[in-house]
C-alpha positions as a printed NumPy array, in Angstrom:
array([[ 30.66 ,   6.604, -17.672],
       [ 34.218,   6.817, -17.891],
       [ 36.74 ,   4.481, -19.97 ],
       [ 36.92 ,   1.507, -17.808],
       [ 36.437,  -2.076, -19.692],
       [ 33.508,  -2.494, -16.839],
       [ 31.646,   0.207, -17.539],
       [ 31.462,  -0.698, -21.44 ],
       [ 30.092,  -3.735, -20.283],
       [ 27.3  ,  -2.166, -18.275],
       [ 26.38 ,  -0.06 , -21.576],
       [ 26.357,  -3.566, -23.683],
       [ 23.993,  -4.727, -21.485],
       [ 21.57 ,  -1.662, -20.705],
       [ 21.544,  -1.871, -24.976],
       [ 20.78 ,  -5.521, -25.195],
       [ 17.896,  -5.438, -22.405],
       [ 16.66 ,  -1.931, -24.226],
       [ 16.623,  -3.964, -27.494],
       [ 14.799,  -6.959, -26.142],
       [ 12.635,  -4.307, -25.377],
       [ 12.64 ,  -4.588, -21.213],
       [ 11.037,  -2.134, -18.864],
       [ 13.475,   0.463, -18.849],
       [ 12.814,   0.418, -14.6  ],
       [ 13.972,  -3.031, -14.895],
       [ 17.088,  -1.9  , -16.736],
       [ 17.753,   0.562, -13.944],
       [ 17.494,  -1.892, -11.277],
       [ 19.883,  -4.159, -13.322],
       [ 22.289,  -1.043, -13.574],
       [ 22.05 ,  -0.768, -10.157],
       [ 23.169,  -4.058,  -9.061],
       [ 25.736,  -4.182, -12.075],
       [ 27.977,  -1.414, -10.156],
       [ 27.676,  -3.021,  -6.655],
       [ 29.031,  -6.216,  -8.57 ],
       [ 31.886,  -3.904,  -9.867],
       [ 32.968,  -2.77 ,  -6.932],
       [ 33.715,  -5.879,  -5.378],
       [ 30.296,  -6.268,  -3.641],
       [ 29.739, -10.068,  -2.895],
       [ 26.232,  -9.748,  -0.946],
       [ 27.883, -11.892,   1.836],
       [ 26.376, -11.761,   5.61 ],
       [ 28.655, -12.946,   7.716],
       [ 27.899, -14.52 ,  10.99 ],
       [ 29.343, -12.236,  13.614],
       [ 27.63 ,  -9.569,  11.807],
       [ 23.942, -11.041,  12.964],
       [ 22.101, -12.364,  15.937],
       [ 19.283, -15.048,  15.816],
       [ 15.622, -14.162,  16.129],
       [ 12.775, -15.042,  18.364],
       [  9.394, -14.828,  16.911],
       [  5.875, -14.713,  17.902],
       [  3.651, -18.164,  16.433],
       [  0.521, -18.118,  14.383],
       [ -1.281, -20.131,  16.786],
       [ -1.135, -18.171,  19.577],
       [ -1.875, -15.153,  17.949],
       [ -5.413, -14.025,  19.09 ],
       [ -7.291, -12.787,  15.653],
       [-10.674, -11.383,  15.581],
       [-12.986, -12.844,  13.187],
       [-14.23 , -10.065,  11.444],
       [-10.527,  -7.988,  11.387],
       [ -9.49 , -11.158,   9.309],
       [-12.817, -11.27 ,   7.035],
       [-12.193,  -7.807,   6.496],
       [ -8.877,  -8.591,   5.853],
       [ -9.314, -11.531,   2.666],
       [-11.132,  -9.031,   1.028],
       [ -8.729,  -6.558,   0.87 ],
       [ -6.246,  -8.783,  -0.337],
       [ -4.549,  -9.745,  -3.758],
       [ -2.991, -13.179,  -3.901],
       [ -0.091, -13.736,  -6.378],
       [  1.832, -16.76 ,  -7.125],
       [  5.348, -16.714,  -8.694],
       [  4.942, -19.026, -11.425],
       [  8.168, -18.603, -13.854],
       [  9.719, -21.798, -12.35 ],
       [  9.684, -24.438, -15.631],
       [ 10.976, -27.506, -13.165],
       [ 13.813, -28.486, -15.157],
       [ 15.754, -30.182, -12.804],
       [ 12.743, -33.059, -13.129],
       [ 13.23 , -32.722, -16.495],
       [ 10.429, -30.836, -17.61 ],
       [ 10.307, -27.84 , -20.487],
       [  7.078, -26.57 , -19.75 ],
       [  5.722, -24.509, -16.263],
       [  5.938, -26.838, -13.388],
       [  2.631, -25.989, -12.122],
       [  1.018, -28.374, -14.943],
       [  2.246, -31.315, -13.115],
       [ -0.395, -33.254, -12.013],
       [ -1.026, -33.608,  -8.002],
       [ -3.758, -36.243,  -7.821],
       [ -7.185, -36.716,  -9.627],
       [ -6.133, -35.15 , -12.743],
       [ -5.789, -31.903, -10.863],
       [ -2.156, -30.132, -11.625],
       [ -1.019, -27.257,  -9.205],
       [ -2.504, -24.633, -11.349],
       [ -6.036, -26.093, -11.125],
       [ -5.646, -26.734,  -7.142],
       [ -4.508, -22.979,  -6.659],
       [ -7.529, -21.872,  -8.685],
       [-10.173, -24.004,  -6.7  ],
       [ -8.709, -22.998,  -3.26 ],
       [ -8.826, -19.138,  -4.457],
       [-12.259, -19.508,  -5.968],
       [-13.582, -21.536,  -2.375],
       [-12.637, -18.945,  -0.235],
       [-14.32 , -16.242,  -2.591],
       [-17.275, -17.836,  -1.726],
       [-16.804, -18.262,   2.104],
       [-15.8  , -14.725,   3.09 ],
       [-17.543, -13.056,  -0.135],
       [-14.7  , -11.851,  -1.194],
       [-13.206, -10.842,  -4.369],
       [ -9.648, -12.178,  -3.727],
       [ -8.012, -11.943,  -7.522],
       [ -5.313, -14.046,  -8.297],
       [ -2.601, -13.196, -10.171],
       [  0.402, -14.901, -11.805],
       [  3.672, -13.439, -12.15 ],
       [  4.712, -15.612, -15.244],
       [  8.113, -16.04 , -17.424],
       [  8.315, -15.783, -21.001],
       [  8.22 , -19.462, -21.058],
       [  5.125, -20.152, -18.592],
       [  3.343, -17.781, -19.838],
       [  1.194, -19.507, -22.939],
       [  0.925, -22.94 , -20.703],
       [ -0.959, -20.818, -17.603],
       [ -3.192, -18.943, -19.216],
       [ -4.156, -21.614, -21.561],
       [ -4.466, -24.308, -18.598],
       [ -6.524, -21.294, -16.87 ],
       [ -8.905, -20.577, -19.656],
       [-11.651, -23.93 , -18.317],
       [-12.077, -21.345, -14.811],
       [-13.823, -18.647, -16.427],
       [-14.472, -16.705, -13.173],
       [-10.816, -16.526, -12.245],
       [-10.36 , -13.118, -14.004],
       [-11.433,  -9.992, -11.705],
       [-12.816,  -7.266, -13.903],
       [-10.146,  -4.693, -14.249],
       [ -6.743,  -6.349, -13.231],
       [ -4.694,  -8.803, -15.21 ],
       [ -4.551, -12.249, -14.812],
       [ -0.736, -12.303, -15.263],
       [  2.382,  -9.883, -15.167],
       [  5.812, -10.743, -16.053],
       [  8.743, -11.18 , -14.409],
       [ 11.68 ,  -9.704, -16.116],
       [ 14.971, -10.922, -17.553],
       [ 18.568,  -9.915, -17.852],
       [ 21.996, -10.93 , -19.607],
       [ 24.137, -13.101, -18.204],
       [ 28.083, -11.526, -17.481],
       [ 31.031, -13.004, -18.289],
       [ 33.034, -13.751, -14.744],
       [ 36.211, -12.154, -16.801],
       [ 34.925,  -8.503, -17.876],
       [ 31.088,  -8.627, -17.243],
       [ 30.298,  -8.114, -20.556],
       [ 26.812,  -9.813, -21.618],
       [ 27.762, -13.257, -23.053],
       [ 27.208, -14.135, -26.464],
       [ 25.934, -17.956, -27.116],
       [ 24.633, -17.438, -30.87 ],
       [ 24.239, -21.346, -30.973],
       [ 21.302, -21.152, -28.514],
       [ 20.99 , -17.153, -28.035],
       [ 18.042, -18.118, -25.123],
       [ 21.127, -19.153, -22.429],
       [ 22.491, -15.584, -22.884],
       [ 19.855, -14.534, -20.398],
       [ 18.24 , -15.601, -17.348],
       [ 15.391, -14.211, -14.729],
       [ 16.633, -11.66 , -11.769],
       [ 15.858, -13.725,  -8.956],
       [ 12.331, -13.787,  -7.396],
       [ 13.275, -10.238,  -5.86 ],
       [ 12.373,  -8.906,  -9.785],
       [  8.647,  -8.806,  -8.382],
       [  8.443,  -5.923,  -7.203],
       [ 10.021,  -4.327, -10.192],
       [  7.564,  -6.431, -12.212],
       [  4.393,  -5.709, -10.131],
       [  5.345,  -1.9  , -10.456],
       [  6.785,  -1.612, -13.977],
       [  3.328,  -3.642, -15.384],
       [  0.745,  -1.051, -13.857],
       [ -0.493,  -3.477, -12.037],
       [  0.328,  -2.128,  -7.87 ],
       [ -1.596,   0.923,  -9.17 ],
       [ -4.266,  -0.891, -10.524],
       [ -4.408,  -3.366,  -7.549],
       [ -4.623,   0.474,  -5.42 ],
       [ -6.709,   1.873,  -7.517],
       [ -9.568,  -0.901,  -6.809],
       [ -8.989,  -0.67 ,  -3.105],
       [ -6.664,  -3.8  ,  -2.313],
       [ -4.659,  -3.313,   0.642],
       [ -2.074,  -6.46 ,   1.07 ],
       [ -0.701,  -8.636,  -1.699],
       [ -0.061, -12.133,  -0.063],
       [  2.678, -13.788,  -2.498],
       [  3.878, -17.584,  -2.279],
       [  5.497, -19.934,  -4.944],
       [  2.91 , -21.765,  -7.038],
       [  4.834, -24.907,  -6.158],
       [  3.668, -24.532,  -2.213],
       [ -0.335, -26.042,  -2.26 ],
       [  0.302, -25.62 ,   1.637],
       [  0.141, -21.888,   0.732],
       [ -3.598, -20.629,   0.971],
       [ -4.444, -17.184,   1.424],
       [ -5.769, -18.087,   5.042],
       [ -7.432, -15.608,   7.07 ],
       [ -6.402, -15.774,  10.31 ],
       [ -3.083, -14.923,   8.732],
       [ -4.275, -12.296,   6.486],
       [ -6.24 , -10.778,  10.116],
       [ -2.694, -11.067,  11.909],
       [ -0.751,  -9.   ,   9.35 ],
       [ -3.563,  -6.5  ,   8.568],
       [ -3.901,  -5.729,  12.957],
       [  0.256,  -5.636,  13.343],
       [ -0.175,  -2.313,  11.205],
       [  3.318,  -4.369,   9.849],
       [  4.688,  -3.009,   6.168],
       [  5.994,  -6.128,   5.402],
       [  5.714,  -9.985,   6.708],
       [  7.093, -13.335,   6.314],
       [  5.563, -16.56 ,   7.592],
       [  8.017, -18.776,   8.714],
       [  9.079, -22.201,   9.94 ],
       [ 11.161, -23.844,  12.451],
       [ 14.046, -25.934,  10.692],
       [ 13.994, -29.032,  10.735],
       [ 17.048, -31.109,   9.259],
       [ 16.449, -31.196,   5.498],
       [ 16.616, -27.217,   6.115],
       [ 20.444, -27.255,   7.195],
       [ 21.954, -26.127,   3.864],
       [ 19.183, -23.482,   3.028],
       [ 18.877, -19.804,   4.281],
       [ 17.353, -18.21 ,   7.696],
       [ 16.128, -15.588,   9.736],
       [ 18.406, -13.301,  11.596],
       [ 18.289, -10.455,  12.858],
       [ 21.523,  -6.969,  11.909],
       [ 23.732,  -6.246,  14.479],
       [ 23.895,  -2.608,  12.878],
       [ 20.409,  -1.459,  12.711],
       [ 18.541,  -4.322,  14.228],
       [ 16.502,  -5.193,  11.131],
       [ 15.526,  -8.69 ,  10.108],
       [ 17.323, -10.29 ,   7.612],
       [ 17.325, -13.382,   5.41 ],
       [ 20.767, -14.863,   5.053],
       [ 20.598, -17.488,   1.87 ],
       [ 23.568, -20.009,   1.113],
       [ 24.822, -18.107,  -1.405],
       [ 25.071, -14.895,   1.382],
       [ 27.244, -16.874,   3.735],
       [ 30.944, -17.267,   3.705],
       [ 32.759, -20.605,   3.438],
       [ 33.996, -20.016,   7.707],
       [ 30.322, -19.559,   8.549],
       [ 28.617, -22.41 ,   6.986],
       [ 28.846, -24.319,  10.337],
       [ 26.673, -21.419,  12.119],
       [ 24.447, -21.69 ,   9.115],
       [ 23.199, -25.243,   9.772],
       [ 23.272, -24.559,  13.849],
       [ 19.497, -25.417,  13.675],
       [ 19.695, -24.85 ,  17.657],
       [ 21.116, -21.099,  16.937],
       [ 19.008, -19.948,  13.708],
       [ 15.666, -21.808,  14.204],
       [ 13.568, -20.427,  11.731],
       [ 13.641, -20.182,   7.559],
       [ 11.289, -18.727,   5.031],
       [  7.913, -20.569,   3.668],
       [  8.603, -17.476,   0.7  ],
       [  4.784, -16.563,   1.671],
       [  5.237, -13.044,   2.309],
       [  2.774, -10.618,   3.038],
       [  2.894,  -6.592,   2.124],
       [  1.001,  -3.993,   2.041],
       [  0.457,  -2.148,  -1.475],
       [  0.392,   1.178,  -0.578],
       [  3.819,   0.954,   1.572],
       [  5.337,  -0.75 ,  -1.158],
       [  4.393,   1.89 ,  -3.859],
       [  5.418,   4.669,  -1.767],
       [  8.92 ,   3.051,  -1.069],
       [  9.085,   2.672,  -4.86 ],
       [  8.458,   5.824,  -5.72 ],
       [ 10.835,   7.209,  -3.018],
       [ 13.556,   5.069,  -4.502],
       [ 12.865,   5.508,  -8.223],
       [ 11.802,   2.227,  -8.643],
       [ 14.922,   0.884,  -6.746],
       [ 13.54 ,  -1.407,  -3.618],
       [ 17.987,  -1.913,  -2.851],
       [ 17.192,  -5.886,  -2.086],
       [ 20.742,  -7.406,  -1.204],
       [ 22.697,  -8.664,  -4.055],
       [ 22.912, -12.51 ,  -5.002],
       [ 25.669, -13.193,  -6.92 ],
       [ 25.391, -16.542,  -8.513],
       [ 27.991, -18.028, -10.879],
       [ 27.129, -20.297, -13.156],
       [ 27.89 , -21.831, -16.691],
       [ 26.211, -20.143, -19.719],
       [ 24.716, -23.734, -20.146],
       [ 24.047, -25.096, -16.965],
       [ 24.205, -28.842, -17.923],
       [ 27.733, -28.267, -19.749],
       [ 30.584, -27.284, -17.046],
       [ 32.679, -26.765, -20.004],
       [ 30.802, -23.682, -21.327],
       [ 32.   , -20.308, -19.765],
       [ 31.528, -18.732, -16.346],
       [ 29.23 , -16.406, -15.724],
       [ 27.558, -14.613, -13.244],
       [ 23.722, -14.246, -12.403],
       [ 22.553, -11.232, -10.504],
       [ 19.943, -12.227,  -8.816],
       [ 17.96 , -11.102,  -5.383],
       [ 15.094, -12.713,  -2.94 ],
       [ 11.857, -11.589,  -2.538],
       [ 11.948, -12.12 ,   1.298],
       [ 15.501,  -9.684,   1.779],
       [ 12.775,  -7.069,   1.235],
       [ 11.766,  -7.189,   5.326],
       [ 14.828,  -5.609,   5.618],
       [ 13.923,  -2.633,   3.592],
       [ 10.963,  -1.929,   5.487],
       [ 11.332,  -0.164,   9.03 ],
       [  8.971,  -2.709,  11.621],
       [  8.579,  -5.431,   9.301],
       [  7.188,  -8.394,  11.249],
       [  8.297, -12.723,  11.407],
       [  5.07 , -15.161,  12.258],
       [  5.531, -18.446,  12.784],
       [  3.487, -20.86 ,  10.903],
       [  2.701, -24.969,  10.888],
       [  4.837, -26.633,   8.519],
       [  1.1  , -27.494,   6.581],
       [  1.756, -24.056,   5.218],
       [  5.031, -25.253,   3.832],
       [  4.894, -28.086,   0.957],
       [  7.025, -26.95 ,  -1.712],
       [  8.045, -29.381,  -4.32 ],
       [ 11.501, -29.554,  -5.258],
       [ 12.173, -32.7  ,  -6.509],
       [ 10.059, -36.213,  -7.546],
       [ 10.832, -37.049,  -3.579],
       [  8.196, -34.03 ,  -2.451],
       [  6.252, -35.016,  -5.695],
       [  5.625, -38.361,  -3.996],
       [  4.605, -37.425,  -0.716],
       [  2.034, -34.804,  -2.159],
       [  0.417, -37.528,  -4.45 ],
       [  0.495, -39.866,  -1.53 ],
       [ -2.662, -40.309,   1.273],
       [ -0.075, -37.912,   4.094],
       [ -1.994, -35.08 ,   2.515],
       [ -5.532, -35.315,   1.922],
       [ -7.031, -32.289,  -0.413],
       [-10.38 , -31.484,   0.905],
       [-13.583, -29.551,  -0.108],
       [-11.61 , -26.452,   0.098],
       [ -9.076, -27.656,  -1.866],
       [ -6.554, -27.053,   0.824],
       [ -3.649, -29.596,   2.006],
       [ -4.791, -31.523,   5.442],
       [ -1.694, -33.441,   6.857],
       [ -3.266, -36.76 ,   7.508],
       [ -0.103, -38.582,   8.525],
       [  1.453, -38.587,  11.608],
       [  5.021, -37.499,  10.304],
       [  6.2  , -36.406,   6.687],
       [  8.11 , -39.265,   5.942],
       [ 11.874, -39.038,   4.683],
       [ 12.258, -40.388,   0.872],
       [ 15.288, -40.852,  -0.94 ],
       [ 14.719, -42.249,  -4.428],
       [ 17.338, -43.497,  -6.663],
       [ 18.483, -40.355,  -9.045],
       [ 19.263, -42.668, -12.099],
       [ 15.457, -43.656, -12.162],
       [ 13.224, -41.29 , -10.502],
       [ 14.913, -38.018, -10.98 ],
       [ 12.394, -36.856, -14.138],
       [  9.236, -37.179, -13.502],
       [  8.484, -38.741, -16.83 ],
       [ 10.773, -42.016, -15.56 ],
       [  8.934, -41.561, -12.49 ],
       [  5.462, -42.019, -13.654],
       [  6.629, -45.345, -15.439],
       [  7.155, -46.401, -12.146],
       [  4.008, -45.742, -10.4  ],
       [  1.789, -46.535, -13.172],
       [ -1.291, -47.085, -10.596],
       [ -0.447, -44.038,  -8.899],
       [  1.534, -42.892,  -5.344],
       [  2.024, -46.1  ,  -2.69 ],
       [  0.462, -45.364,   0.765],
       [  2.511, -44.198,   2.599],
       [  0.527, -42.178,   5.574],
       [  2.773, -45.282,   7.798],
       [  5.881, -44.943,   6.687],
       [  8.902, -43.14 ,   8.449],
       [ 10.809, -43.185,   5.26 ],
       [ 11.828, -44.364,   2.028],
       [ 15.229, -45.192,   0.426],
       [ 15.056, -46.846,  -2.793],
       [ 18.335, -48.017,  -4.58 ],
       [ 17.467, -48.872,  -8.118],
       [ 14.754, -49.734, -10.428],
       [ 11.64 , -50.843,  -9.136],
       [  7.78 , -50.312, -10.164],
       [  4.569, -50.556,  -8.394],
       [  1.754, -51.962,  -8.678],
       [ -1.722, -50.315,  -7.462],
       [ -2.557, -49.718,  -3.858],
       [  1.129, -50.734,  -2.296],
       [  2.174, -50.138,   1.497],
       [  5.154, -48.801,   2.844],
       [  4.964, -49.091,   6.989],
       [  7.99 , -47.67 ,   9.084],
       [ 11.579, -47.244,   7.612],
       [ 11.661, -49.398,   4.244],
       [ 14.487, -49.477,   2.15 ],
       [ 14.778, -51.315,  -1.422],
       [ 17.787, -52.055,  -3.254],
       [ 18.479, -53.976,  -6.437],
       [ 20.999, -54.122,  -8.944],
       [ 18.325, -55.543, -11.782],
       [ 14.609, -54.362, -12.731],
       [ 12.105, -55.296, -10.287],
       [  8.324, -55.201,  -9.697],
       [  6.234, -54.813,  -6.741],
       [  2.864, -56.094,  -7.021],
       [ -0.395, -54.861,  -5.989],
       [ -1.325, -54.46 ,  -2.829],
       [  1.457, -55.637,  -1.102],
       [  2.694, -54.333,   2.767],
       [  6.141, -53.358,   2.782],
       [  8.531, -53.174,   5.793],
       [ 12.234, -53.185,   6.469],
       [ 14.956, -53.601,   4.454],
       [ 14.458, -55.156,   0.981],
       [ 17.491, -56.438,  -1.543],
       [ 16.486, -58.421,  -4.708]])
């Protein structure tokens, strides 16, 4: 290894992760990443290194009926599900929060999954990829849908985890007064690593699944629809992405583009673009489209590449610094190696963009997109799936101080989410409840410097100070 300070700190880590007792594929890939960090790589994409794409839309794609029956049931639907939605304040797996009617995302996901079983008589297992800490919560919140489990495939895999480096040496920090900080997940791009190094792409093979269809279990827009599943399985494509045109809340995130180099398609996140080309990055007009993170692959392609690599897919490195204890900026730096799950369409020679409705994309973030989802814009049908009722997804802004964690939240809609299927959006400065049934109509903003109360059933409009 040589006697370089760096190099001892790759060796402290490989022993920590072999002592923790993680896949020893995993440890590779984190090897693997750990010298790209040490020789200066940053994983930036700069702009003049990229064009923007054009890309073919999901509703004019002609799809025969029976290639996309045929389709659903040779697929396997995962959902990342390691996400414990601590920026709302939570400790447990953010799928538990409850959507509407008692129903929390995990119990949604299930009832779409098991619907569609029935309509295209179709196996369709559904499979989590779970952290150490969701883990428990899942499968116990899972254990009322008895038929979930197919015979011979897990319910769950995990995804792995890794130390955190010091920004000075990138050694593996030590934090012995809460030892759990000293480590954190690889990103979302650990899937593949995770799918492989649990048996479960072979066993998915084995039983004669074709195409894993993967989305966040945070995204109820996300249903393992068939016209979709008929479009990738007839584009003979390795590899997919749905995406979305950007709209303005998508300025700061990542995009599509497409490699100056080789041609490939890319996905250039925040983190990947330089300070000088952060004003291409929100060009909405230049890169119109981002990632839904419902991907589409197929499982054979993916184990070959795999195996060709030695378990190395080579996603583009994400390096993200952070403090050891991410709500104390006085703890030390340290970096997180991280990759996406979507930077794998560049891996794959003819991987493929669709362009979906924005139904397909209704990830919840904050209590803001919690709001909306409980609200009557979405109606949940028969099927389970989300039906935009609303016109327009209106814009909400609600006071951090009092509706940031969801448990303040809930305090203040005690009779459950306003209507607002007529409002343009929502600003609310301060601390206000609501009663049952209230309105919002058109652009509505509240502001108060003391406690207030809204009772029920009124109709609110305009600008409000108390």
């Amino acid at each position: 290894m040589g006697g370089t300070g760096r190099s001892v700190g790759l060796e402290k880590a490989r022993e920590k992760m072999a002592a923790a007792g993680v896949d020893p594929v995993a440890i590779d890939n984190f090897a693997h990443y750990y010298r790209l960090l040490e020789h200066g790589e940053t994983g930036m994409i700069p702009e003049a290194s990229i064009d923007p794409v054009d890309i073919e839309s999901l509703a004019g794609a002609d799809v025969d009926d029976a290639v996309a029956a045929d389709a659903v049931r040779k697929t396997a639907v995962i959902k990342l599900n390691g996400g414990l939605g601590t920026s709302m304040g939570m400790d447990r797996a953010k799928s538990l929060l409850c959507v509407r009617r008692g129903l929390s995302f995990l119990d949604i996901i299930a009832r779409q999954v098991l619907h569609l079983r029935k309509e295209y008589d179709a196996t369709l297992p559904l499979i989590f990829m779970n952290s150490f800490r969701t883990s428990a919560d899942t499968l116990a919140a899972l254990a009322r849908y008895e038929d979930l489990q197919v015979d011979g495939l897990p319910l769950e895999f995990l995804q792995n985890k890794e130390p955190k480096l010091l920004v000075d040496d990138l050694s593996p920090v030590s934090w012995p007064k809460e030892p759990d900080l000293e480590w954190c997940p690889p990103g979302h791009g650990d899937i593949y690593t995770a799918l492989r190094g649990s048996g479960t792409l072979d066993q998915l093979i084995e039983q004669g699944y074709r195409y894993a269809f993967v989305s966040n279990s945070d995204n109820l827009g996300a249903v393992p629809d068939a016209k979709v599943a008929g479009w990738f399985a007839a584009s003979g494509a390795p590899f997919a992405i749905e995406a979305v045109v950007r709209t303005p809340s998508d300025r700061k995130g990542g995009h599509f583009a497409r490699r100056k180099a080789d041609g490939r398609i890319v996905l250039r996140e925040t983190a990947q673009t330089p300070a000088e080309d952060k004003e291409a990055l929100a060009d909405l007009s230049r890169h119109r489209y981002c990632s839904t993170n419902n991907l589409w692959f197929d499982l054979v392609a993916m184990r070959d590449t795999l195996d060709a690599r030695d378990g190395i897919l080579g996603l583009p490195l994400i390096k993200n610094v952070k403090n050891v204890d991410p709500g104390d900026k006085s703890t030390p730096e340290v970096i997180q190696i991280e990759t996406a799950m979507g930077a794998a369409i560049e891996v794959f020679e003819g991987s493929q963009l669709i362009e979906v409705g924005r139904d397909r994309f209704v990830p919840v973030k904050t209590t803001n997109d919690l709001l909306v989802l409980r609200s009557d814009v979405y109606e949940i049908g028969d099927d389970f799936a989300l039906t935009q009722i609303a016109a327009d997804i209106p814009y909400i802004d609600l006071d951090d101080d009092f509706y940031k964690l969801v448990g303040e939240f809930d305090k203040r809609f005690p009779e459950g989410a306003p209507s607002l299927a007529k409002a343009s959006s929502l600003t609310i400065d301060g601390d206000w409840t609501f009663g049952h049934g209230v309105q919002f109509v058109g652009d509505v903003k509240l502001d108060s410097s003391a406690a207030e109360r809204v009772p029920a059933g009124e109709v609110i409009t305009g600008e409000h100070k108390a």
